[in-house]
N, C-alpha and C positions, 0 to 999 in steps of 0.2 A: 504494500500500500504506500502511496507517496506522500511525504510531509504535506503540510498542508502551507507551512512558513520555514523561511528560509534564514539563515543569518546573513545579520544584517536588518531583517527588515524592521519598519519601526511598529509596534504594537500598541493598541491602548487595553486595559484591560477592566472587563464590565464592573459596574457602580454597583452589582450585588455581587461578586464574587466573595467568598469568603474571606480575603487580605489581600492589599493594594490594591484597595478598593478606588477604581478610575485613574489607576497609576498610567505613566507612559515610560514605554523602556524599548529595548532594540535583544531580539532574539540572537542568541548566540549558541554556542559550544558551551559544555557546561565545565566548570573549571577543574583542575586537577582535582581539587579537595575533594570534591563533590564525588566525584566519577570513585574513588580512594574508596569514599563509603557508600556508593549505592550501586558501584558494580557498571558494565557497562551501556551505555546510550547508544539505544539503534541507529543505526548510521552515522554516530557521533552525534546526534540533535535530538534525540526524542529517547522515553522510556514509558512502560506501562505503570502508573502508579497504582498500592491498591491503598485504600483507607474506607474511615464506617460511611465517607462519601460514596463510596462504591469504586470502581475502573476508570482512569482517566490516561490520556494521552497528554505527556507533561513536556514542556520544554523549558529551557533556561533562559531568563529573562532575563538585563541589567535595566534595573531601573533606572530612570533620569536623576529622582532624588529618592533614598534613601525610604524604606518600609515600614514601618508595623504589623508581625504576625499578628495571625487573629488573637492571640493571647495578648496583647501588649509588648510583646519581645521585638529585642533589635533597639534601632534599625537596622534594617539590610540593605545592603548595595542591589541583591541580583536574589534570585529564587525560581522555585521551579512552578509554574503555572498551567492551569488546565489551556487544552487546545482549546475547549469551546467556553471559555473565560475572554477568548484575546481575536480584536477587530485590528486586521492591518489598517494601519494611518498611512 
């Protein structure tokens, strides 16, 4: 199946998603750290997440400024985001 976004491109990401909420950022490779503890990213840009959200197709996002998980934690620079969370801009 083909990505859907590419790196590079720039994304915003929806006003109800669960965290960075209407954030905008730019899809990327996900960085060393990341790939270290989750193993590795289909084609380099994508992984199947599972959680009590269910299956999602995630990709690594750098935000423009900095995050709040839905806990209050961070900021983050970058995080991994649902596909159907993110409107290319």
């Amino acid at each position: 199946m083909s990505a859907r976004f590419s790196a590079g491109d720039r994304i915003r990401i929806a006003k109800d998603f669960f965290w960075a909420k209407g954030a905008l950022g730019t899809i990327s490779a996900p960085p060393p750290q990341v790939i270290a503890i989750s193993g590795p990213w289909d084609g380099g840009m994508t992984r199947q997440e599972h959680s009590a959200l269910g299956e999602a197709k995630v990709y690594w996002v750098w935000f423009d400024e900095p995050q709040l998980d839905a806990d209050g934690g961070g900021p983050y620079s970058g995080g991994s985001i649902h596909e159907n969370a993110m409107t290319r801009i």
